[in-house]
C-alpha positions in Angstrom: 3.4 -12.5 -2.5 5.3 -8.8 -2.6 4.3 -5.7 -3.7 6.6 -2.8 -4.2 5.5 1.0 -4.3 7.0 3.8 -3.6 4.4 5.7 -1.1 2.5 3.2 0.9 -0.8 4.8 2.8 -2.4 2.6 5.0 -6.5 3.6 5.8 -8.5 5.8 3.4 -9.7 9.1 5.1 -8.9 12.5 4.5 -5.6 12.8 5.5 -4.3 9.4 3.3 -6.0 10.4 0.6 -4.4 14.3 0.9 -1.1 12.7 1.3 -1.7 10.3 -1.9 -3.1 12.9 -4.5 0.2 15.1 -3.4 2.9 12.3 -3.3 1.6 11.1 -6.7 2.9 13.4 -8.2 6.6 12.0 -8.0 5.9 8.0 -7.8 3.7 5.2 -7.2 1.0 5.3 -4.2 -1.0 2.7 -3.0 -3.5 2.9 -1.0 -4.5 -0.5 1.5 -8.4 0.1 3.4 -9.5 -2.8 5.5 -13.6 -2.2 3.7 -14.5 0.3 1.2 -12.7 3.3 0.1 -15.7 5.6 1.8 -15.7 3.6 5.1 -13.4 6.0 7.2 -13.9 8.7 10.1 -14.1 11.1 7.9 -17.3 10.0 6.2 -19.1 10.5 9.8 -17.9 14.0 10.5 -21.1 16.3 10.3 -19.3 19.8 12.0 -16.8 21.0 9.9 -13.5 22.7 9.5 -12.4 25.4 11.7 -10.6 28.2 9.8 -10.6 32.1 10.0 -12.0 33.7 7.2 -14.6 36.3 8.4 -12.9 39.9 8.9 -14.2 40.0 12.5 -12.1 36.7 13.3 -8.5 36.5 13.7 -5.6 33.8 13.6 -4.9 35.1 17.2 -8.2 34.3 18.4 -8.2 30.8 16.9 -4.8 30.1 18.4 -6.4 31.2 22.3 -9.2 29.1 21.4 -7.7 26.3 20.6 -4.6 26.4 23.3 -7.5 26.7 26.2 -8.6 24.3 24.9 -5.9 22.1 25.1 -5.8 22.8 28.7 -2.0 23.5 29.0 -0.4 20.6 26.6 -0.8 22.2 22.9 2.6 23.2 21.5 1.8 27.0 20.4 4.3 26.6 17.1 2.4 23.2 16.1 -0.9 25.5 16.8 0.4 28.4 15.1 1.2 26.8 11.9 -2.0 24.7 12.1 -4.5 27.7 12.4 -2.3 29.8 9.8 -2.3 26.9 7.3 -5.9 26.7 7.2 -7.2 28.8 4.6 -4.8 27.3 1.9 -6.1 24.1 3.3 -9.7 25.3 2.5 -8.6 26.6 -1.0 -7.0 23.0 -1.6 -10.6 21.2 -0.7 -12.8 23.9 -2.9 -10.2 23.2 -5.7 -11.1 19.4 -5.2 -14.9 20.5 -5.6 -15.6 20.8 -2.0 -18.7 23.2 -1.9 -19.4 25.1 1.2 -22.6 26.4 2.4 -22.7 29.8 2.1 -25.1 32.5 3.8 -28.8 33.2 2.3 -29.1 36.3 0.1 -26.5 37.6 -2.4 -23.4 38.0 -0.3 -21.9 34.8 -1.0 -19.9 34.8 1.9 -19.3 31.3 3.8 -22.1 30.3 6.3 -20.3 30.1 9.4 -21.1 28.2 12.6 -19.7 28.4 16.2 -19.4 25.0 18.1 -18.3 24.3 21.6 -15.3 26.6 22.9 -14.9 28.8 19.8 -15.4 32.5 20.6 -16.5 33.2 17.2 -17.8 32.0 13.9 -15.2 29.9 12.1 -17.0 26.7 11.1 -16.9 25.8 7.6 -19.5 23.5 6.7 -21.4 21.4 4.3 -24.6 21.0 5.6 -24.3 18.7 8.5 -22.5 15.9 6.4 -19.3 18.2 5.8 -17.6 14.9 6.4 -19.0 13.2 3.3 -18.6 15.9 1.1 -14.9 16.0 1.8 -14.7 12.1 1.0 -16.9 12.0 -2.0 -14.3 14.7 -3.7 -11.4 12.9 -2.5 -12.3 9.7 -3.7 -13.3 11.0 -6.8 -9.5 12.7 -7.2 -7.9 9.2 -6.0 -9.7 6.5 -8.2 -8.5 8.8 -11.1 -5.6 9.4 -10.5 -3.1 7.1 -13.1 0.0 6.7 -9.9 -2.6 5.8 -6.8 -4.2 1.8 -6.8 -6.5 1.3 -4.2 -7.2 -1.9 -2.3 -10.2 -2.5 -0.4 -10.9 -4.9 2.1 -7.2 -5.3 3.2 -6.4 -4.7 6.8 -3.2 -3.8 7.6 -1.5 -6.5 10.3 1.9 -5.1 11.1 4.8 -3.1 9.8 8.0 -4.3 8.6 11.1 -3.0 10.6 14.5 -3.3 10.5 17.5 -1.9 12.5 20.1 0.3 11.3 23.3 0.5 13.3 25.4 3.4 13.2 28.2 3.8 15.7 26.4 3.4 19.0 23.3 4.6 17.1 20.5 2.2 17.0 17.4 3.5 14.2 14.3 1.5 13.4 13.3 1.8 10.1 10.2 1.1 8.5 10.0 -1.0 5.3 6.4 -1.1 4.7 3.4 -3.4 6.4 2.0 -7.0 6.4 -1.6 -6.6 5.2 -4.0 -9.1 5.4 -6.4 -10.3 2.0 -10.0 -10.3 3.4 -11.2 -12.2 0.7 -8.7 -14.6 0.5 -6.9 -15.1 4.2 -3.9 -14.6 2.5 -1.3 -12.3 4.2 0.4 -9.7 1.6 3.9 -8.5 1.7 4.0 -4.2 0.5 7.8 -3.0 0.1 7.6 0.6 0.6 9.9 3.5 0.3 7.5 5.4 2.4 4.9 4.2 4.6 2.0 6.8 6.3 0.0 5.3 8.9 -3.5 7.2 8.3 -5.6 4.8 10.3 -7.9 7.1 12.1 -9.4 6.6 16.1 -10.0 3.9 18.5 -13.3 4.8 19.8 -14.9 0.8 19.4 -12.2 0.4 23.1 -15.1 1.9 24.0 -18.3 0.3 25.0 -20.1 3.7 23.7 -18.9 5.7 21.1 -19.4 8.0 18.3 -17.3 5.8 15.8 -17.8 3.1 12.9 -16.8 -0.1 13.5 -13.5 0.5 11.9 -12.1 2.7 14.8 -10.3 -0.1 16.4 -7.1 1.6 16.9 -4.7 -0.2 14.0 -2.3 2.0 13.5 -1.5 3.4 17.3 -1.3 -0.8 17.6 1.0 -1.3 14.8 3.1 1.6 15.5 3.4 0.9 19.2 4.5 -3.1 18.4 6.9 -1.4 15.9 8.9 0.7 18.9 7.5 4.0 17.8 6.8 6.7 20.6 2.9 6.9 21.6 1.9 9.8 23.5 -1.0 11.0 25.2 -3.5 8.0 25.0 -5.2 9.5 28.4 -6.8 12.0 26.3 -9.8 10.2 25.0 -12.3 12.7 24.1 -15.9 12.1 24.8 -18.8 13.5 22.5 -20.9 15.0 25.1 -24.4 14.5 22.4 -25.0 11.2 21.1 -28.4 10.4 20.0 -29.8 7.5 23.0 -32.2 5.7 20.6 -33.1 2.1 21.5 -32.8 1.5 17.4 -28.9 4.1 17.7 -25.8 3.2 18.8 -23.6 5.7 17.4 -25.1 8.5 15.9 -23.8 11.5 16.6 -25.5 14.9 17.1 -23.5 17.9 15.9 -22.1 20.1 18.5 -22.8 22.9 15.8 -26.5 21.9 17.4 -25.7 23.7 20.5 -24.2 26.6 18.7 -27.2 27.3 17.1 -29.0 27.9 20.3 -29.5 24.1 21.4 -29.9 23.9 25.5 -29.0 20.8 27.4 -31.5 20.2 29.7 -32.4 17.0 32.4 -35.5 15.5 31.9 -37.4 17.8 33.9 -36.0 20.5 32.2 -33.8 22.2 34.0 -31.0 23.9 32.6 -27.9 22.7 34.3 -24.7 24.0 32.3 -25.3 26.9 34.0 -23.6 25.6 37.0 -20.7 24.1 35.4 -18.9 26.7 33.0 -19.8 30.5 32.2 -20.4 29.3 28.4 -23.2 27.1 29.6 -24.1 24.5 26.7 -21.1 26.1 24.7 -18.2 24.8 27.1 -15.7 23.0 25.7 -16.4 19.5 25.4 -14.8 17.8 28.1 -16.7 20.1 30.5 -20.0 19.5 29.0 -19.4 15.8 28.8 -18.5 15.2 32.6 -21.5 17.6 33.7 -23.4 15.2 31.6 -22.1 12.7 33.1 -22.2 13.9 36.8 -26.1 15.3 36.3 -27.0 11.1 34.7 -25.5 9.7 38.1 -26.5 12.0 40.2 -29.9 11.5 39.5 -30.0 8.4 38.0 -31.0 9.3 34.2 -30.4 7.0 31.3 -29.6 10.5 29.1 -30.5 14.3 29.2 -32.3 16.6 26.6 -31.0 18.6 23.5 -33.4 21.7 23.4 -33.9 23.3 19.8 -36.9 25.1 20.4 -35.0 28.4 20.2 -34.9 27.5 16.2 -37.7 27.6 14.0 -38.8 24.5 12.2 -37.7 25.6 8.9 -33.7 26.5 10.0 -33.5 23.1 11.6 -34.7 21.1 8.3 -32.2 23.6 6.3 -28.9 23.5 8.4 -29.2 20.3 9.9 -30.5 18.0 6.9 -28.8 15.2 7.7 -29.7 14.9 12.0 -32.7 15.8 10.9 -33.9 13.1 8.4 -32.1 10.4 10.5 -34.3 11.4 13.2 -37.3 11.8 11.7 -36.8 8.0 10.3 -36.5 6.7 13.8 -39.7 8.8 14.7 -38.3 11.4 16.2 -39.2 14.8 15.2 -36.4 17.3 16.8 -38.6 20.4 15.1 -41.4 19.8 17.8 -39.5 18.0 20.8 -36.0 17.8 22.4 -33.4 15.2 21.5 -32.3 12.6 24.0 -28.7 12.5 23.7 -25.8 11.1 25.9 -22.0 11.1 26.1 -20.0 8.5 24.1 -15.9 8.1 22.9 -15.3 10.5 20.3 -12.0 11.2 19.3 -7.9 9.9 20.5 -5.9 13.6 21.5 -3.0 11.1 21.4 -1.9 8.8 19.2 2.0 7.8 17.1 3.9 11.1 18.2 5.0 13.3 15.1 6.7 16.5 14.7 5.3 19.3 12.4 6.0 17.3 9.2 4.2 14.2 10.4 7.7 12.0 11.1 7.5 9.3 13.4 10.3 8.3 15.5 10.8 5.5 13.0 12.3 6.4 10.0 10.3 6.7 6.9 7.3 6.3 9.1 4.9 8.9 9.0 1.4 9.3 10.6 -1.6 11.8 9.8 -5.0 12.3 11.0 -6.5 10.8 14.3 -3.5 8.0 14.8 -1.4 11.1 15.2 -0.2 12.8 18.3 0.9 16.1 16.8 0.8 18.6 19.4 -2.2 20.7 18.2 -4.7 18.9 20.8 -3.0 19.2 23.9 -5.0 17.8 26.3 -8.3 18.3 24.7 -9.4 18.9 21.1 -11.1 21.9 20.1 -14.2 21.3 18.0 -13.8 20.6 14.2 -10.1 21.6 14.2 -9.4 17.7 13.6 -10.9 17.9 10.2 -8.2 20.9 10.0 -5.4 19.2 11.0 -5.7 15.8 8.7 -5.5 17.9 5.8 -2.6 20.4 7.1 -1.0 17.2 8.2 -1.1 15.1 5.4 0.0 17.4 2.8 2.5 18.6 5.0 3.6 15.0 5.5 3.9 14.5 1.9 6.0 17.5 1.0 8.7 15.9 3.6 8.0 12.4 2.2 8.4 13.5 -1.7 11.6 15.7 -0.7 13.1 12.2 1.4 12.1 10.1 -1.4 13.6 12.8 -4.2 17.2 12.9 -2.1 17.4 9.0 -1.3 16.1 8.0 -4.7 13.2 4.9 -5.3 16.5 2.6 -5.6 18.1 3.4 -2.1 15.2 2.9 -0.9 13.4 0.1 -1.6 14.4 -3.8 -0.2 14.3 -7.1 0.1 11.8 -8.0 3.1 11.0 -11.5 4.0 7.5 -12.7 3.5 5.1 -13.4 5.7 5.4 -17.1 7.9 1.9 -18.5 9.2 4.0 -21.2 10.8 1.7 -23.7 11.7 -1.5 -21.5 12.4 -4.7 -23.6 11.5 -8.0 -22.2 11.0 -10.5 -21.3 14.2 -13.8 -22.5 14.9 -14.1 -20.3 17.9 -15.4 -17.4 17.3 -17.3 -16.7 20.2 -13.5 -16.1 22.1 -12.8 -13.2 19.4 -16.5 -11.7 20.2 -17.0 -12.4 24.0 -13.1 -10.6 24.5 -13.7 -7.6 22.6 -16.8 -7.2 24.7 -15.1 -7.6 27.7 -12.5 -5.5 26.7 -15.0 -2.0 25.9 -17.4 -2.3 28.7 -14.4 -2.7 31.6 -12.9 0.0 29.5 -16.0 2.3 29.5 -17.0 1.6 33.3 -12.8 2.0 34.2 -11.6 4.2 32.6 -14.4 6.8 30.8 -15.1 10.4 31.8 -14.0 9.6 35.1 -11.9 7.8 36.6 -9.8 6.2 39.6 -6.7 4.9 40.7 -8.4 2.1 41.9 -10.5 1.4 38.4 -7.4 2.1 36.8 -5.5 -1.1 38.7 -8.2 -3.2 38.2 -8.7 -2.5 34.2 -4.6 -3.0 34.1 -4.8 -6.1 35.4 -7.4 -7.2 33.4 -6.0 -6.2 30.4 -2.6 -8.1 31.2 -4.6 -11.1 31.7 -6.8 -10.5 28.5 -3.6 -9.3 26.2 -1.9 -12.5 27.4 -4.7 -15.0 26.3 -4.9 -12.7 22.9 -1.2 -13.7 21.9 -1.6 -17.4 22.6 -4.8 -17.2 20.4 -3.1 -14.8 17.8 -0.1 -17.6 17.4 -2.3 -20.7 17.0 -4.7 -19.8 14.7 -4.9 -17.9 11.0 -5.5 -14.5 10.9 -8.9 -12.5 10.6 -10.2 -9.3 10.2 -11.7 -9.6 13.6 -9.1 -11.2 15.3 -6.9 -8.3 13.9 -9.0 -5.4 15.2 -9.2 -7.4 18.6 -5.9 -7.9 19.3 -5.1 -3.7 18.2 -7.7 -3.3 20.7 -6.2 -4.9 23.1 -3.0 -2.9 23.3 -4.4 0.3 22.8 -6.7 -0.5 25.6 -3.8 -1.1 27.8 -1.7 2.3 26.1 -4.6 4.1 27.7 -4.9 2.4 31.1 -1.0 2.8 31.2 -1.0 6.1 30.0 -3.8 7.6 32.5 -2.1 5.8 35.4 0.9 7.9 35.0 -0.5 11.6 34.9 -1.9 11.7 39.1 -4.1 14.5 38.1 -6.8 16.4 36.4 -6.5 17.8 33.3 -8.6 18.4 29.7 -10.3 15.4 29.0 -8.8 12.9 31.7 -10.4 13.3 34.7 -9.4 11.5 37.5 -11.6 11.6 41.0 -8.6 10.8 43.5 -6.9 13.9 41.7 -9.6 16.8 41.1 -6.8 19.5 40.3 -4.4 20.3 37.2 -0.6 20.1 38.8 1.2 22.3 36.3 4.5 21.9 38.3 4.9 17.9 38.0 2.5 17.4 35.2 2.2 19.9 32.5 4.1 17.7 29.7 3.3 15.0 27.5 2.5 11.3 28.8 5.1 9.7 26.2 5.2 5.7 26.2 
């Protein structure tokens, strides 16, 4: 079975569904999501969006924020045009219905907050489910929208490429994607003038994380099988606070916590941040999750203490709704007592590299969001710019895709792609390989190659992950595909992208830590790991 459209988005978070509402404007979109149109990253994010828009702030101060951040790797024009785009990119999302919280009394003005490594107030927020809010209007745009069809519960297997020879010029091109039926088993051809990989993170590599279960890594995967260029998959950013709850795997506690006044403290209750970075329990986030780290080892804590007590109990219930009702559920009452919280894998710095348009190395591949690796990160992501960038990056993405499209014309474009071939896959009755592997894979990942690691955890997760990678592709030939077997075998190679990746840069720098390399080497390494 093939279906032709002219924009083909595959995953359903803020910056697909910004890049569909645009490029419908001039042709067909469709829209493939491997579960509901609501399950994406997006949906999770509690912080907010970091733009200037108070008089005492300044684009120039957002740029230094975020380029410290970064550690050395953000490309200043990428974070330029980022930080200068954002307050069309907040007009676009009230437009779409987006309601901000604004300040008590008759001002008016937004209600700022100020997370980890920000020097000011520039968080735009909904509460703490600004996330949420930004999907509920989205969706609500995209299911009415006449040019955009949505389908749920298909996952997104492959890409279709060919290769264009010019001369001595070789070009991969990208014809749209293999995506796999849930419902049915049945593998679905989409022809595509235009494909965007919107995909989101990878944090389930990890055995901890801040993620959904969708965050498996598909489009890095699909991209990297394709021959596109992947760069900088040793950044994996750690979420210094996630809630440790015996009944919680993966909730996350706002870092806008901390800028509030939160105090990370051990269980005794000292307060150690003091020792590690002037901000104290404002560092950035890669220094606050390796002191958390560090302090759990060195005294051998299962987690450490979020201290609110600076708030009063009625500012807590107001600005942190959401934390605070899921916590209160679970008994835990963070008015009257501290929150036990503990690192976990947040959020991929690298990802399918792009330039300021969102164009892959393939042609008429693009890539938005979290599977992106656009530059603005460097080496560590500044909190709730990434909310930022999906939308910058999407609707940038589909102005070049709409202008391409316009030139080539829906005729030029679109071709003949062969179908899908099972060959003579037969259904699996063993399960338990698909489940025991992907456990392997995350906890070798998280004990090997986490906050910190080593050139000797490094060799031995790479030659696990040959071994494992191996036994995924005799599997993945022999038997019919499944949504499972999918994620696991994305997994896999973006497991391996990071090993590789962090193997490669012999130092210290951002997020990627390594213990046999405790310094930053600006003269060999200050450049992008590119695979």
């Amino acid at each position: 079975m093939q279906i032709n459209c002219d924009y083909l988005v595959i995953g359903s978070g803020l910056a697909g569904m910004v890049f569909a509402l645009e490029a419908a404007e001039s042709g067909q979109v469709i829209i493939v999501t491997k579960r509901r149109i609501m399950d994406a990253n997006t949906n999770y994010a509690q912080g907010g969006i970091a733009a200037v828009s108070d008089s005492g702030d300044s684009f120039e101060e957002h740029i230094r924020d975020t380029m410290v951040a970064g550690a050395g790797l953000c490309k200043e024009d990428v974070v330029r045009m980022t930080v200068e785009s954002a307050p069309d990119a907040v007009r676009r999302l009230v437009d779409l219905g987006v309601e901000f919280s604004r300040s008590e009394g008759n001002s008016g003005e937004f209600d700022l907050g100020r997370e980890g490594g920000h020097s000011k107030r520039r968080v735009m927020h909904v509460g703490d489910f600004t996330g949420n809010a930004f999907q509920e209007a989205l969706v609500k745009k995209v299911l009415g929208h006449p040019n955009i069809t949505v389908y749920e519960n298909h996952v997104a297997v492959d890409l279709i490429m060919k290769h264009k020879i010019t001369g001595d010029r070789r070009d991969r091109v990208c014809l749209g994607a293999y995506v796999l039926d849930v419902s049915s088993g049945e593998v679905i051809t989409f022809a595509s003038s235009l494909t965007l990989l919107a995909s989101g993170g990878a944090g389930k590599v990890y055995l901890y994380t801040s993620n959904p279960d969708i965050a498996t890594g598909d489009g890095v995967a699909m991209a990297a099988r394709a021959g596109a260029r992947i760069a900088n998959m040793e950044f994996y950013q750690f979420h210094p606070t996630v809630l440790y709850h015996p009944q919680e795997t993966s909730f996350l506690i706002s870092e806008a916590l901390r800028g509030e006044g939160g105090i990370l403290r051990r269980i005794d209750g000292t307060d150690f941040m003091q020792q590690y970075h002037p901000m104290a329990s404002l560092a950035p986030r890669d220094v606050v999750a390796r002191a958390i780290d560090q302090e759990l080892k060195a005294h051998g804590e299962r987690y450490v203490l979020l201290d609110m007590s600076s708030c009063t109990p009625e500012f807590i219930e107001t600005r942190f709704p959401n934390i605070f009702r899921h916590c209160m559920n679970l008994g835990l009452d963070i008015r009257r007592e501290p929150i036990p919280v503990v690192p976990a894998a947040h959020y991929s710095c690298g990802g399918v590299a792009t330039d300021m348009n969102g164009c892959t190395s393939i042609e008429r591949l693009y890539a938005a969001g979290e599977v992106a690796c656009t530059g603005l990160h460097g080496a560590n992501r500044l909190a709730s710019n990434s909310l930022l960038e999906a939308i910058v990056f999407g609707y940038r993405a589909a102005l070049d895709a709409k202008k391409l499209y316009r030139n080539a014309g829906r005729q030029n474009m679109i071709e003949s792609v062969p179908t899908w071939d099972k060959g003579r896959a037969i259904p699996s009755d063993e399960v338990v390989i698909v489940t025991q592997t992907w456990e392997e894979i995350r906890r070798f990942m998280w004990n090997f190659v986490g906050i910190a690691r080593s050139d000797h955890r490094l060799e031995r997760a790479y030659s696990r992950i040959s071994l494992v990678r191996s036994e995924i592709e005799k599997y993945y030939w022999k038997y019919n595909l499944t949504r499972d077997f999918v994620e696991l075998r994305n997994i896999a190679l973006v497991a391996e992208l990071i090993i590789r990746s962090a193997m490669l840069r012999k130092e210290s720098r951002g997020i990627h830590y390594n213990v046999d390399y405790p310094y930053t080497d600006d003269r060999n390494y200050r450049a992008d790991t590119v695979i």
